[in-house]
C-alpha positions in Angstrom: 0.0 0.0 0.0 1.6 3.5 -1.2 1.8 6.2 1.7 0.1 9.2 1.1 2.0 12.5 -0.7 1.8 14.5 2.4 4.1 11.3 3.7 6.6 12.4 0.8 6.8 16.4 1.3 9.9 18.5 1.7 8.7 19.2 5.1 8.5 15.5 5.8 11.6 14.3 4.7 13.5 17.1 6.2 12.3 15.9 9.7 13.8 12.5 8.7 17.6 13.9 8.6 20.0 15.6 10.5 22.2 18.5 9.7 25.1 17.5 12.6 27.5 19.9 13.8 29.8 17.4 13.1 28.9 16.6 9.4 29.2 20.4 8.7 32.7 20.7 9.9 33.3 17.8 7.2 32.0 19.6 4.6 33.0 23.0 5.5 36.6 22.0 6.3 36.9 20.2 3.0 35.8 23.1 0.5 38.9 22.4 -1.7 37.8 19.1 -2.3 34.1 19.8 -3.3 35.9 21.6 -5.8 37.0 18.7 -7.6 34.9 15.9 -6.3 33.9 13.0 -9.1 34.4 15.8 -11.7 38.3 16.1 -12.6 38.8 17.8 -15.9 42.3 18.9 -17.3 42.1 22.1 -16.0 41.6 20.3 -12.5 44.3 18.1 -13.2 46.3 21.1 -14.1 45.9 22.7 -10.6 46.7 19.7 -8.8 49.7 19.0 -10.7 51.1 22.7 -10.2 50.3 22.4 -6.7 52.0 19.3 -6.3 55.1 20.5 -8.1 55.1 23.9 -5.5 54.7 21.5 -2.7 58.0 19.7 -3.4 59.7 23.1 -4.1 60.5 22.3 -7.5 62.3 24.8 -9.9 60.9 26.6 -13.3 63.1 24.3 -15.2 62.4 21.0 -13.2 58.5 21.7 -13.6 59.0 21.5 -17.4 61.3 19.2 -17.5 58.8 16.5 -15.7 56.6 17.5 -18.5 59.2 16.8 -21.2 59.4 13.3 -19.8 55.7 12.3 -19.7 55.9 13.8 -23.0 58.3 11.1 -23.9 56.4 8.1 -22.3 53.2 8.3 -20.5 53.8 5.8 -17.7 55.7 5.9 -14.6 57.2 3.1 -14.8 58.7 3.5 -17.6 60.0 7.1 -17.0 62.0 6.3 -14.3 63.7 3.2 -16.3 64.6 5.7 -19.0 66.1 8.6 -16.2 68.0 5.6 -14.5 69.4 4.5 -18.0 70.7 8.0 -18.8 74.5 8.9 -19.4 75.8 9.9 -15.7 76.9 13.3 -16.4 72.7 13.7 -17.1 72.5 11.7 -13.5 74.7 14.7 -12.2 73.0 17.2 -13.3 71.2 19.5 -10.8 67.8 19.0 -11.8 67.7 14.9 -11.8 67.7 14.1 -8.3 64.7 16.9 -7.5 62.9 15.6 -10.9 63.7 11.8 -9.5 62.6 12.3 -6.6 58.9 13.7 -7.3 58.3 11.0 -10.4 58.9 8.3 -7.7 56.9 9.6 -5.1 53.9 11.5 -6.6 53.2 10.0 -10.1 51.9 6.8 -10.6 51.3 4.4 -13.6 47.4 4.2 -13.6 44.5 6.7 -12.5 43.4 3.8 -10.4 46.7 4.0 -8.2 46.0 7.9 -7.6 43.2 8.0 -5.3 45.6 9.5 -2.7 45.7 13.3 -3.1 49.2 13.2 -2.9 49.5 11.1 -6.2 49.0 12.1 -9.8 48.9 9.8 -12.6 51.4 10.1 -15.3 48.5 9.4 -18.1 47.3 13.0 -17.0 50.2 14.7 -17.7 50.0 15.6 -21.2 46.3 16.5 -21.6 47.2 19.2 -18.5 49.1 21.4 -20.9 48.2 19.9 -24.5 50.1 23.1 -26.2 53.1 22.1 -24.4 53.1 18.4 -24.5 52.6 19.5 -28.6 56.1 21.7 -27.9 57.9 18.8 -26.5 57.2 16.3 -29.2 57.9 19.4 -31.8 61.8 19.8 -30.0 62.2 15.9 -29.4 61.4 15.0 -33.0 63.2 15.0 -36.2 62.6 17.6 -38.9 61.5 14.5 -41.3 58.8 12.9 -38.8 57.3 16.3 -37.8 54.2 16.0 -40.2 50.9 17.2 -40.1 50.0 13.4 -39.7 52.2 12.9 -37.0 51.4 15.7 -35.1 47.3 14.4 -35.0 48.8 11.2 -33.6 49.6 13.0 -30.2 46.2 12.4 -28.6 46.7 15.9 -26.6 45.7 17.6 -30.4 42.3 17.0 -30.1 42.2 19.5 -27.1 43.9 22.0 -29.5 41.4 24.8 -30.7 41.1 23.6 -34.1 38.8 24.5 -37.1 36.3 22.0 -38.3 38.9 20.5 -40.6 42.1 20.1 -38.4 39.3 18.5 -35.9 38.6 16.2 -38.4 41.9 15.3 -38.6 42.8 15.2 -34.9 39.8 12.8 -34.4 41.3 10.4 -37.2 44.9 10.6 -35.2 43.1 10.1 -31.8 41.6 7.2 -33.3 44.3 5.9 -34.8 46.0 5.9 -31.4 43.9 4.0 -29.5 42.8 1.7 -32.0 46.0 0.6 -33.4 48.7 1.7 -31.5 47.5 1.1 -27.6 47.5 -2.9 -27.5 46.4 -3.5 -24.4 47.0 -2.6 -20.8 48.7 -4.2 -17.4 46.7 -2.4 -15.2 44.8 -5.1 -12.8 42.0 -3.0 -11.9 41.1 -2.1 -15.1 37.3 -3.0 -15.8 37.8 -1.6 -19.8 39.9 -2.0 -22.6 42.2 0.3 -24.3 40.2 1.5 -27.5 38.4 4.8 -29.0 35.3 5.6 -27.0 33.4 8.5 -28.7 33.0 9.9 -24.8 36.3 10.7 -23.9 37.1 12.0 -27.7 34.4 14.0 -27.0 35.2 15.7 -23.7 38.9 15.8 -25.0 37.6 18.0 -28.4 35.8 20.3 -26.2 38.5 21.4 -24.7 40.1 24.9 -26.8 43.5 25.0 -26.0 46.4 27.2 -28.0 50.0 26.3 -29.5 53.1 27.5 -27.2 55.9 28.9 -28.4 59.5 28.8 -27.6 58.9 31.8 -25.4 56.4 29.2 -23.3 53.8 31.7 -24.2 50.6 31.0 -26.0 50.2 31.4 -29.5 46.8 31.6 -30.3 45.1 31.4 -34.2 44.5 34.2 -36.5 40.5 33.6 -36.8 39.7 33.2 -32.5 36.6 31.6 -33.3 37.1 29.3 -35.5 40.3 28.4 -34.6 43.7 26.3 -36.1 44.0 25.9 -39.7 46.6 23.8 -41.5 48.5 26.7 -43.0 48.8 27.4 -39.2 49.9 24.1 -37.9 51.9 23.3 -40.8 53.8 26.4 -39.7 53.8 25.8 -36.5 55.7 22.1 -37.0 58.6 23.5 -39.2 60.1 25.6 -36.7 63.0 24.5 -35.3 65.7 22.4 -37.0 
């Protein structure tokens, strides 16, 4: 038998909770993480990453340069294999030990290993800053293998703020990516596979970032609303030997 609708009301049901003192310090006390609570975007990610970087006093230089390496490879792991495997007069270099010491303490392989707010996953990275991960494969890469192709292989393109036709194109890399170049994954706890899923294209096209220069200033297209053209990119690529 259904109660009756008075049994349902806003006064009703507010009678059946409790606003505690102590629930209010919880919320009140944890403002910062409403903030960012089961809705992490890149700009999110962005703000936790800088923060983490300040907390562990890192320099201008060391900040970019843990970029530069996620640039390179994506995962943890893998990062610190390559830093250990460098020449030692690298290994002696001022910023390694600093740069070291926050990749093995702070990043992690997998998003599902960075539930601690102290830990960032190294997948995240890139799509922080997707005109700067674009800068650091632009420096890294030979003249030859900087093409327009190439470039719309770096998944971070799609957040680029691209006409309709470069979009096109960035969408076709993106794809390309995860369908043919991502094989598979040795995360445990993950429940999906590595592939193209229309979703996160999606949320990663709606993003409008801008090219960075040498300077490490933006560089932002000639038409604002319509944004990158090829002319543009292709221009953009040849700088640089």
């Amino acid at each position: 038998m259904s109660l009756p609708d008075s049994d349902y009301s806003v006064k009703s049901a507010l009678e059946k909770m409790e606003l505690t003192e102590s629930f209010k310090t919880f919320v009140t006390g944890n403002r910062e993480l409403w903030s960012t609570f089961g809705k992490m975007d890149s700009h999110l990610y962005r703000k936790k990453l800088m923060k983490l970087m300040e907390k562990a006093n890192l320099t201008a230089e060391q900040k970019l340069i843990v970029y530069f390496f996620f640039a390179v490879v994506k995962k943890k792991s893998r990062v610190i294999e390559g830093m250990n495997g460098l020449p030692d007069h690298q290994k002696s270099a001022s910023w390694f030990t600093p740069v070291m010491t926050f990749i093995a303490g702070t990043m992690t392989d997998y998003n599902s290993q960075a539930k601690n707010p102290d830990r960032f996953p190294g997948t995240h990275v890139p799509t922080t800053n997707p005109g700067l991960d674009l800068l650091m494969w632009r420096l890294m890469t030979e003249k030859e293998d900087r093409t327009i192709d190439n470039f719309f292989r770096r998944t971070t393109s799609v957040q680029l703020h691209l006409d309709e036709a470069m979009q096109a194109k960035a969408k076709s890399g993106y794809k390309f990516y995860w369908d043919s170049v991502v094989t598979g994954t040795k995360n445990t706890m993950s429940v999906e596979a590595p592939q193209h899923r229309e979703a996160y294209y999606e949320t990663s096209a709606g993003d409008t970032y801008f090219l960075v220069n040498d300077s490490m200033k933006e560089l932002k297209p000639a038409d604002k609303d319509k944004g990158y053209t090829e002319k543009e990119i292709s221009a953009w690529i040849a700088i640089g030997p």
